[in-house]
C-alpha positions in Angstrom: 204.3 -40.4 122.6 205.1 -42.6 125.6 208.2 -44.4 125.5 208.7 -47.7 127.4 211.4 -48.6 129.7 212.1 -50.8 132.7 211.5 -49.0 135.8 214.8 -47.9 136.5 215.8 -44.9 139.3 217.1 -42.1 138.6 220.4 -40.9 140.7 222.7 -39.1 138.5 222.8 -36.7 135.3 224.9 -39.8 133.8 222.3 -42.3 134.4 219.2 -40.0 133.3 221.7 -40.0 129.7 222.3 -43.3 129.1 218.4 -43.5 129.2 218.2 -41.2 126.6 220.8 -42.2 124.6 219.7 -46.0 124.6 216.1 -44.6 123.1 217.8 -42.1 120.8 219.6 -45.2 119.3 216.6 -47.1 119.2 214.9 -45.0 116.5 215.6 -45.0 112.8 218.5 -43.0 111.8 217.2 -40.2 110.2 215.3 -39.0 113.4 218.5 -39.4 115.2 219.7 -36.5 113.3 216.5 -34.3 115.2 216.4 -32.9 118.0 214.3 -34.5 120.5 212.6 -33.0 123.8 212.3 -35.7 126.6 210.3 -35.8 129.8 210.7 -38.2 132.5 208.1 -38.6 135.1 209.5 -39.4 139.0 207.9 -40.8 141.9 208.8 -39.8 145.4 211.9 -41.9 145.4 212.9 -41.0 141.9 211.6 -44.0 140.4 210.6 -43.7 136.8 206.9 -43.4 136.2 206.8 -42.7 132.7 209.4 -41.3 129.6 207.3 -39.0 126.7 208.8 -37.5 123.8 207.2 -34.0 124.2 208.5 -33.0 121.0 210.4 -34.3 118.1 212.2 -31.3 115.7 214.4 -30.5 113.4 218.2 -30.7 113.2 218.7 -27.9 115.6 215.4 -27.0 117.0 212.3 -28.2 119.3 209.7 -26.8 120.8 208.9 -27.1 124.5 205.8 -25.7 125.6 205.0 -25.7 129.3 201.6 -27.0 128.3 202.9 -30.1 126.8 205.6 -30.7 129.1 203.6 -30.8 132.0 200.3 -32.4 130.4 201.6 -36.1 131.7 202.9 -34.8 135.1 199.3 -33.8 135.6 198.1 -36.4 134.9 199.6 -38.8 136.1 200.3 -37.2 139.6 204.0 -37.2 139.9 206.1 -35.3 142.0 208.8 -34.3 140.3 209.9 -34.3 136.8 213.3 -34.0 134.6 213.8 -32.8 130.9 216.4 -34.4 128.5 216.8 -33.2 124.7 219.8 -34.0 122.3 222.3 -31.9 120.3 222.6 -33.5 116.5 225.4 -31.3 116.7 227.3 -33.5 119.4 228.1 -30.4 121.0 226.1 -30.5 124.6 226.7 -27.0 125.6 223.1 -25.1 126.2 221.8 -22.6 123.9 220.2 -18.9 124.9 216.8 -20.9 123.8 217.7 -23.8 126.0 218.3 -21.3 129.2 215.1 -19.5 128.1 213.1 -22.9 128.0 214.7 -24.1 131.3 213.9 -20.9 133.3 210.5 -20.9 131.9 209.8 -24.7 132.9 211.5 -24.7 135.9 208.7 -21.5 137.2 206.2 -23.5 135.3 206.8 -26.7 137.7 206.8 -24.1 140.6 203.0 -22.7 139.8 202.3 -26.8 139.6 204.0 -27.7 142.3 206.4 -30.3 140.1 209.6 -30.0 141.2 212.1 -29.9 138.0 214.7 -31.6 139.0 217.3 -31.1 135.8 217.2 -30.3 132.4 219.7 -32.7 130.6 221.2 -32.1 127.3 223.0 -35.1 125.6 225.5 -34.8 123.1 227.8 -37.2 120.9 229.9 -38.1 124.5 229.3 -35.8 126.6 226.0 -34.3 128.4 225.2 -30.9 129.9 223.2 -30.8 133.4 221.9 -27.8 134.2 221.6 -28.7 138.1 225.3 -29.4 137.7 226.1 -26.6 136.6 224.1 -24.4 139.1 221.1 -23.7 137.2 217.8 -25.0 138.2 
């Protein structure tokens, strides 16, 4: 599912959050509780392209599959992508899944040639970037 949004550029883990967040608190309240899987499509100058919700789960799960993640990207030719999912928890900190799914996106992008530039992972206040933190 495509989500809309004014085109807006991406330059920080921050900013790429309060995207998120915005369209988390946009939907009714019991799929806020879920945990949603985000892609957001970038131009060449980091300019949105497009927002899909690759996958809406449960309360502590979703499923990112490299085939549905980069379904869009294909598509739509962009040149570098960015993954964003939420913690129901609050709690932002990755788990081993989320370093798994990472790792396997991130060599996924490189086959493609899609650069990944961050997996983002947004809790009640705070947000988790791997790129931040070293690891994509």
């Amino acid at each position: 599912m495509y989500i809309k949004c004014d085109p807006v550029k991406v330059h920080s883990p921050e900013n790429v959050a309060d995207v998120f967040r915005s369209i988390l608190k946009s939907e009714c309240e019991v799929d806020q509780e879920k945990e949603h899987f985000w892609v957001m499509g970038l131009n060449t100058k980091n300019k949105v392209l497009y927002i899909e919700l690759v996958s809406l789960g449960t309360i502590n799960e979703s499923i990112a599959h490299p085939r549905e993640v980069f379904r869009s990207a294909i598509m739509k030719g962009v040149t570098s992508i960015l993954f964003c999912h939420n913690h129901p928890s609050g709690e932002p900190e990755p788990s081993e899944g989320d370093i798994t799914t990472t790792e396997r996106l991130k060599k996924g992008g490189e086959l493609l040639g899609i650069k990944v530039l961050d997996h983002i992972i947004i809790g009640d206040k705070d947000l988790y970037s791997f790129k931040t933190e070293g690891l994509i």
